[in-house]
C-alpha positions as CSV (number, residue, x, y, z in Angstrom):
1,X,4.1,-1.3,27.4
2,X,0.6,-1.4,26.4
3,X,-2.0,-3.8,27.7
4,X,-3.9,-4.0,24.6
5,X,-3.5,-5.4,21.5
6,X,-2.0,-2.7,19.0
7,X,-0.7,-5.1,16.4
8,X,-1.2,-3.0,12.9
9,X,-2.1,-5.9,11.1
10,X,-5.0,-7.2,13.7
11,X,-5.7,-3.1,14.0
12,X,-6.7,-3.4,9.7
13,X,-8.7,-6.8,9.7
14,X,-11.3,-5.9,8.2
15,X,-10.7,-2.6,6.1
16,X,-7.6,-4.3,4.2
17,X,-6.4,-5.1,0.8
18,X,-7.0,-8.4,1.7
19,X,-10.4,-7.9,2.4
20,X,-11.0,-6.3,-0.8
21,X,-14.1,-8.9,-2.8
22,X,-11.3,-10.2,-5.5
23,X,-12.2,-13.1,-7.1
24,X,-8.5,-14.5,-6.8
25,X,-9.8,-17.9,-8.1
26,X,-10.4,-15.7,-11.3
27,X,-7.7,-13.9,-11.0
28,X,-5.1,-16.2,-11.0
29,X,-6.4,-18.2,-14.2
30,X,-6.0,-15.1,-16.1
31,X,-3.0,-14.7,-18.4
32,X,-3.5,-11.5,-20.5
33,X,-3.0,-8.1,-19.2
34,X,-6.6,-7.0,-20.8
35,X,-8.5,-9.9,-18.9
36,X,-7.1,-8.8,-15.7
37,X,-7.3,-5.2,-15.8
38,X,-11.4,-6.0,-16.1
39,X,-11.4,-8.0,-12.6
40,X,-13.7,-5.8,-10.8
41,X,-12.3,-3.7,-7.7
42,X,-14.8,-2.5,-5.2
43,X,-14.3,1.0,-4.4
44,X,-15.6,1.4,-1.4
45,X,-13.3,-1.1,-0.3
46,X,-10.8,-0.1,-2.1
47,X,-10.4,3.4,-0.4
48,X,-10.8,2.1,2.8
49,X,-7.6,-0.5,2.6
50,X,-5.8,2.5,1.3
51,X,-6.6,4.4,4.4
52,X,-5.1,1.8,6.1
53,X,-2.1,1.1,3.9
54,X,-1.5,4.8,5.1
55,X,-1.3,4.2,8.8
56,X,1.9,2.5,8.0
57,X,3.9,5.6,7.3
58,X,2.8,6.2,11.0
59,X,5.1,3.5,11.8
60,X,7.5,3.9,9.4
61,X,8.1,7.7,10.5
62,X,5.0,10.3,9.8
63,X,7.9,13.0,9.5
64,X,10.2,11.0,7.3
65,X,7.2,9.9,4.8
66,X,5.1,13.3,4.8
67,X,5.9,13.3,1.2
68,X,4.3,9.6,0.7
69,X,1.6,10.4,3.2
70,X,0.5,13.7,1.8
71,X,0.4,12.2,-1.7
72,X,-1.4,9.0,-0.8
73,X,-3.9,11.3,1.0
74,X,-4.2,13.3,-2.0
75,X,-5.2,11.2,-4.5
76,X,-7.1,8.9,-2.4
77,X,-9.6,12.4,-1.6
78,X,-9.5,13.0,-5.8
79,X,-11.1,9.0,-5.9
80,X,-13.4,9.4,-3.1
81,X,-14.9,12.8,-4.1
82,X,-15.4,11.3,-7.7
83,X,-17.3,8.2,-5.5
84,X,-19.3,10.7,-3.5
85,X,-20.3,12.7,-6.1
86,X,-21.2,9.5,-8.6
87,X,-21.9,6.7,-6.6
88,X,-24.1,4.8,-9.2
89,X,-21.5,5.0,-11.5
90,X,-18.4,4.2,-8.5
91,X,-19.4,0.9,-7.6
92,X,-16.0,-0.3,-9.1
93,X,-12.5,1.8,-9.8
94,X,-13.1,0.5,-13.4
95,X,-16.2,2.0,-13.8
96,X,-15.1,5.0,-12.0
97,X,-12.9,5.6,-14.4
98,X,-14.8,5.1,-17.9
99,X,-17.9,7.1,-16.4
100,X,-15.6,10.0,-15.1
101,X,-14.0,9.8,-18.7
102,X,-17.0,10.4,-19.9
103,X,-17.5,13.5,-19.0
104,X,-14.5,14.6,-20.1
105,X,-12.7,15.1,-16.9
106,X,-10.3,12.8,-15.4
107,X,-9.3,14.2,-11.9
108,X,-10.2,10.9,-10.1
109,X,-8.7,9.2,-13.1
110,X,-5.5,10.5,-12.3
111,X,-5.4,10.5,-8.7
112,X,-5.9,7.0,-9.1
113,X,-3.0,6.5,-11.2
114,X,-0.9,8.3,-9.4
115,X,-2.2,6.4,-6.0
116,X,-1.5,3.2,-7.5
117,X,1.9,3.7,-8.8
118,X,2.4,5.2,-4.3
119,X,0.9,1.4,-3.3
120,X,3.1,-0.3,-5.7
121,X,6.2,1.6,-4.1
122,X,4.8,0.8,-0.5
123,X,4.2,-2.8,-1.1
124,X,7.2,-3.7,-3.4
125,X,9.7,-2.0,-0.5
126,X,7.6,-4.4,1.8
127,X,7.9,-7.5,-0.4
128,X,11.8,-6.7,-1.1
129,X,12.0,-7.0,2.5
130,X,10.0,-10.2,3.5
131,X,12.0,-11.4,0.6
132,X,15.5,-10.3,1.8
133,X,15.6,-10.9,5.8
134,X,19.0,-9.8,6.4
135,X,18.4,-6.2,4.5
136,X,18.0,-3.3,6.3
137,X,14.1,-1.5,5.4
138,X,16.3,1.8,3.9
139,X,18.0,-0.6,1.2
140,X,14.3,-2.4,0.8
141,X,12.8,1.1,0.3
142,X,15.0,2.5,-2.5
143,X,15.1,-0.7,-4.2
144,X,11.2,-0.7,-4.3
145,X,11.7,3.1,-4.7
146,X,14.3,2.4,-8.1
147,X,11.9,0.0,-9.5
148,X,8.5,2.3,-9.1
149,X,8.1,6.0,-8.4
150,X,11.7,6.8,-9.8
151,X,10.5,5.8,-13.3
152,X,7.9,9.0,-13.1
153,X,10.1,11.4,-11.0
154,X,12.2,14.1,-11.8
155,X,15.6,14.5,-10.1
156,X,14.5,17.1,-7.3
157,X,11.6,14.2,-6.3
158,X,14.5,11.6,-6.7
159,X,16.6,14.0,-4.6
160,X,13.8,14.0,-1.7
161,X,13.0,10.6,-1.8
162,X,16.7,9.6,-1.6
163,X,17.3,11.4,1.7
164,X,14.1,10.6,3.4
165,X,14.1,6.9,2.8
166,X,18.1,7.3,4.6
167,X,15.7,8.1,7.9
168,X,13.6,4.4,7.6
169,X,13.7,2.8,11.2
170,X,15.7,-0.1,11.6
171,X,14.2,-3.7,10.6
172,X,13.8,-5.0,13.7
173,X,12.1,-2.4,14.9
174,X,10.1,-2.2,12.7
175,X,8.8,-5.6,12.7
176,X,8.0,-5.2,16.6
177,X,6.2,-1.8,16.1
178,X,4.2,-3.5,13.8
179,X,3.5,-6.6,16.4
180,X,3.4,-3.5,19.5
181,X,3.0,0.4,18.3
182,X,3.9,1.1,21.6
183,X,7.4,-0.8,21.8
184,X,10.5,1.4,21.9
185,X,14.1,0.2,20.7
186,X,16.1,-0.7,24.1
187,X,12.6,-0.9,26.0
188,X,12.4,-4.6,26.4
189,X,14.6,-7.2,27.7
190,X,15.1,-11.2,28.5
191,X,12.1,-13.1,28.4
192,X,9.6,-9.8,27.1
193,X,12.5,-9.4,24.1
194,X,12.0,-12.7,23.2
195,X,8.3,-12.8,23.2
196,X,8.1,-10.1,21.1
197,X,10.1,-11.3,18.8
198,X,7.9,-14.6,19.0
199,X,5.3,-12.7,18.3
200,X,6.6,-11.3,15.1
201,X,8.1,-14.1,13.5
202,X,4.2,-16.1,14.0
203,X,1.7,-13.4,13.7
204,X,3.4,-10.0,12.1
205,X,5.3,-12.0,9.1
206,X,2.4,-14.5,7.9
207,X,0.1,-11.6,8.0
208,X,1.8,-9.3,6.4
209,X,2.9,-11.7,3.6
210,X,-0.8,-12.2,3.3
211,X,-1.3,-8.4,2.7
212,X,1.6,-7.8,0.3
213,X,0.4,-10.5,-1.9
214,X,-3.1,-8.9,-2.1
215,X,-1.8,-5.4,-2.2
216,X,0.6,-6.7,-5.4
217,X,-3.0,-8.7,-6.6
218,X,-5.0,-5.0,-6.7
219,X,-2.0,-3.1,-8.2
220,X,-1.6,-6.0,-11.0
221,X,-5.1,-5.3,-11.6
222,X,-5.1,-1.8,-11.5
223,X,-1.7,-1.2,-13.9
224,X,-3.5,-4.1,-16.7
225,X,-6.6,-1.4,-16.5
226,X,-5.3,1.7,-16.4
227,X,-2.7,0.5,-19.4
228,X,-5.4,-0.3,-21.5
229,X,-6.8,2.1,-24.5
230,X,-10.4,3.4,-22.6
231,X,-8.5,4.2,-19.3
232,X,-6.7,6.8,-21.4
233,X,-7.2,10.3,-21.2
């Protein structure tokens, strides 16, 4: 085993979703759908928790999630480039949007659709799970699977999906990759086992509870925006 600390969540303080400048205070005083799509998202910080919320697929299986990580990847390059290119008018994925609309294009607009509707699949698989300790992650994925991406897929994508989410590492191990990227099912045992699993139920859970509720906070955000009449294209 490692020395060092490589707990994922510790490894992400600081470039997170729950690090994104929300005003949750704000936020969660709001009631209609058009008063919280216009809670401003930084994008900056935006992009950078989404590079993070990709490292997770490292986790979860690189091989088993290409299709997940290569879309993520995707259309978080279409929102940066659109950043890069117009950073006066980036400072927030709402303005993003309506000043790339503008111009009558919507590249960036659409890879940020498409981006949020891959994060609402990633964290409503994760909150299924927190939610549901005795379920295995593969029955957590296609549940948050059925009640996300499915709705936009066609059957060959549904097909795909079905079969690579049947490859998701077991729960347990999970959990204590998350707490160690290092560990390795069968690795530990006695008193290292059980520290481990300390570790996960005190650090790994509370954290990560802590990100999925900001994750759903920015995706509740972003689905109110991008619903509304000027985020249409």
């Amino acid at each position: 085993m490692a020395t060092t600390d490589s707990n994922w969540l510790k490894g992400i303080k600081g470039k997170s979703f729950a690090d994104i400048s929300v005003d949750a205070a704000s936020f969660n005083t709001l009631e209609q759908d058009a008063q919280i799509g216009q809670v401003p998202i930084n994008t900056e910080e935006f992009l950078r928790a989404a590079d993070s919320l990709v490292t997770l697929f490292n986790i979860l299986g690189p091989k088993t999630f290409k299709l997940v990580i290569d879309d993520l990847n995707g259309n978080i390059t279409k929102v940066r480039t659109r950043m890069l290119a117009a950073p006066a008018e980036s400072q927030t994925l709402q303005d993003l949007v309506l000043n790339e609309l503008k111009t009558g294009k919507h590249t960036a607009t659409e890879g940020l659709l498409w981006l949020c509707r891959g994060i609402e699949f990633t964290v409503e698989s994760l909150h299924h799970n927190l939610q549901n300790p005795s379920v295995e992650l593969k029955d957590s994925f296609n549940a948050g699977y059925a009640a996300t991406l499915s709705k936009h897929h066609g059957w060959l994508a549904k097909k795909a999906f079905g079969v690579a989410l049947g490859w998701c590492p077991k729960r347990a191990v999970f959990y204590k990759q998350l707490a160690d990227a290092d560990y390795k099912e069968g690795q530990l045992a006695g008193e290292a086992e059980q520290a481990l699993g300390l570790k996960v139920q005190t650090e790994v859970i509370p954290d990560l509870n802590n990100e999925v509720d900001a994750l759903r906070r920015v995706v509740k955000i972003l689905k109110a925006f991008q619903a509304s009449k000027e985020a249409q294209w």
